[in-house]
C-alpha positions in Angstrom: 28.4 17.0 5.9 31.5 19.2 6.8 34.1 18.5 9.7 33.1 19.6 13.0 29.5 19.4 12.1 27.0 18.3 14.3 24.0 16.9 12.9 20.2 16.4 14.7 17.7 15.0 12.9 14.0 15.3 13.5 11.1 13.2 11.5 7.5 13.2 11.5 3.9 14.5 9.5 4.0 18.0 10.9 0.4 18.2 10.3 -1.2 21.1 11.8 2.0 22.5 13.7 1.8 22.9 16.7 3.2 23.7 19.9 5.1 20.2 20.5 5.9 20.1 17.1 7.9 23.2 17.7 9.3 22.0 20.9 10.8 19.1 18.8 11.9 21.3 16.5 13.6 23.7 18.7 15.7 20.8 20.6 17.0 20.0 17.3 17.9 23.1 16.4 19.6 23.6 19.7 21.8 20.3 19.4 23.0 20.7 16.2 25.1 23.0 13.6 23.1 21.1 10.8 19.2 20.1 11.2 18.0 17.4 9.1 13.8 17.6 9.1 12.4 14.7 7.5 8.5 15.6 6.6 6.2 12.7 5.6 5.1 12.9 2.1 1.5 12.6 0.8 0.9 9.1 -0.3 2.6 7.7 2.1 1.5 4.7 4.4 2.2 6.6 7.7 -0.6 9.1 6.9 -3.4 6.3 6.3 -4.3 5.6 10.0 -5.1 9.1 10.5 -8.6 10.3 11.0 -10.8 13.3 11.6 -10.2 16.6 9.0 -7.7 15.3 6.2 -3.9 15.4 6.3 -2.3 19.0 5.3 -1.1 18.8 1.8 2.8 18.1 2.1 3.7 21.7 0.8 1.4 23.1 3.3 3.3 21.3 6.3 6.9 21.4 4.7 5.7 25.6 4.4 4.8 26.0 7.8 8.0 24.0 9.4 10.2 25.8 6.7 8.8 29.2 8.6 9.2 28.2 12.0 12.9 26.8 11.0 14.0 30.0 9.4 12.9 31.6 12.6 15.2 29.3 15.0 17.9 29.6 12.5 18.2 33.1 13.1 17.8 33.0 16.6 20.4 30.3 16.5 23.0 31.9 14.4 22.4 30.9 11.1 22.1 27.2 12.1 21.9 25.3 8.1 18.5 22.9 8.1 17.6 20.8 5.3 13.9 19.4 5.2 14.1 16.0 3.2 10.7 14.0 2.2 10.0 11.1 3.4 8.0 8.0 3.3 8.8 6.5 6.5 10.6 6.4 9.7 13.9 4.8 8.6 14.5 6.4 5.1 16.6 9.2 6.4 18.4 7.2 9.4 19.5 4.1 7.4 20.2 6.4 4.3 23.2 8.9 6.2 25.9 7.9 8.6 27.1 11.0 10.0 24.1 11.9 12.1 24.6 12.3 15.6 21.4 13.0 17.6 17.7 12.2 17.0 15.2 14.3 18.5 11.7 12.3 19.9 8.9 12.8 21.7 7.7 10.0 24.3 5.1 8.7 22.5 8.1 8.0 19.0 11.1 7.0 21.7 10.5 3.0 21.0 10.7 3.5 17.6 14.8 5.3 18.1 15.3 2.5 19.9 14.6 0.2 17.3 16.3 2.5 14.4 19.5 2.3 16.8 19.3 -1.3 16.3 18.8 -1.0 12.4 21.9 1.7 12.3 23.8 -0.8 14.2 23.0 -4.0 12.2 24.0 -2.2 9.1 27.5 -1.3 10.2 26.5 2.3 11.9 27.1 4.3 14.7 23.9 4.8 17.0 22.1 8.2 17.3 22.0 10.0 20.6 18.4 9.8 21.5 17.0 13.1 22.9 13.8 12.4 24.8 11.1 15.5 24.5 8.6 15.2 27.3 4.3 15.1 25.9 2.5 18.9 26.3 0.0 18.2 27.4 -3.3 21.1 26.9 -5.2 22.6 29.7 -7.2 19.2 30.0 -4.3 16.9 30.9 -4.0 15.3 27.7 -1.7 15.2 25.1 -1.5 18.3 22.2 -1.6 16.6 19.1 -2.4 16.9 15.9 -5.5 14.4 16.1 -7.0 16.6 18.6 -6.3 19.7 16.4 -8.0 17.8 13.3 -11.1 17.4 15.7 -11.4 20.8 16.6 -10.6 20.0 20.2 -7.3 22.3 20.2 -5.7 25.1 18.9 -2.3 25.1 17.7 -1.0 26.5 21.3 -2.9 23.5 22.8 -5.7 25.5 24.1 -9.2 24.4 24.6 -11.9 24.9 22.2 -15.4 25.2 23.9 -17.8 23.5 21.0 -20.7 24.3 21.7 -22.4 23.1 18.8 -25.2 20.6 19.4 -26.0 22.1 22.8 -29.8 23.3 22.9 -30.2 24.9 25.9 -27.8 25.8 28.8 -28.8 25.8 32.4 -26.9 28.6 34.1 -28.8 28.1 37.3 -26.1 25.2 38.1 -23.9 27.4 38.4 -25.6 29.5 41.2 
């Protein structure tokens, strides 16, 4: 990492990206000169507890997060991102001193806390923790990746009507 660099770091599956992904992605794009995006690998224990329509293959997700990355780049002035596999929340953060800001949604914040206390057990300086607020969709609850698997969502967080299953619909109700 050169002088004068700034590094953000952003972790996670990336599975079925969506908007908050994006969000995520976008914050650390806007915080640093250098973007470190750590994407789970297949095999890996994180991606056991998930359920619903399978995992993306990891060249699938890394693909789609490499596309929206080139984009902010641009936009951003050329910003320099490296996406680095992963098998776990702490491989990059206990691996590289010189990073200066993680990016986290709610829902992750505990576990920054806890690699802040890792970082500085080992000798290193804490990561500026940069909070990302849940999107929530139309219903009031939280866009994830889960609900996409479903078929619940959209990528944008949108509502899908399913109406599979339903035999007959009374429209008189709504008279």
């Amino acid at each position: 990492m050169g002088a004068g660099e700034t590094v953000s770091l952003v972790a996670g599956t990336f599975d079925r990206l969506h908007v908050a992904h994006i969000t995520l992605l976008y914050e650390a794009f806007k915080l640093g000169t250098r973007i470190l995006i750590g994407v789970v690998e297949n095999g890996s224990q994180i991606l056991e507890y998930k359920i619903g329509k399978p995992i993306e293959p990891y060249r699938v997700r890394v693909g789609s997060v490499r596309s929206v990355a080139e984009i902010l780049s641009k936009l951003m002035g050329g910003r320099v991102y490296e996406i680095i596999p992963i098998k776990g929340p702490y491989d990059i953060v206990l691996d590289r001193e010189n990073i200066d800001y993680i990016v986290v949604s709610e829902e992750t914040f505990p576990r920054a806390l806890k690699i802040n206390l890792l970082r500085e057990k080992a000798g290193m300086n804490p990561l500026k923790i940069v909070v990302i607020p849940i999107i929530h969709s139309e219903d009031g609850r939280p866009v994830s990746s889960h609900r996409i698997r479903l078929g619940e969502l959209n990528r944008y967080g949108d509502l899908i009507l399913n109406f599979e299953g339903i035999k007959e619909v009374r429209w008189d109700v709504y008279e």
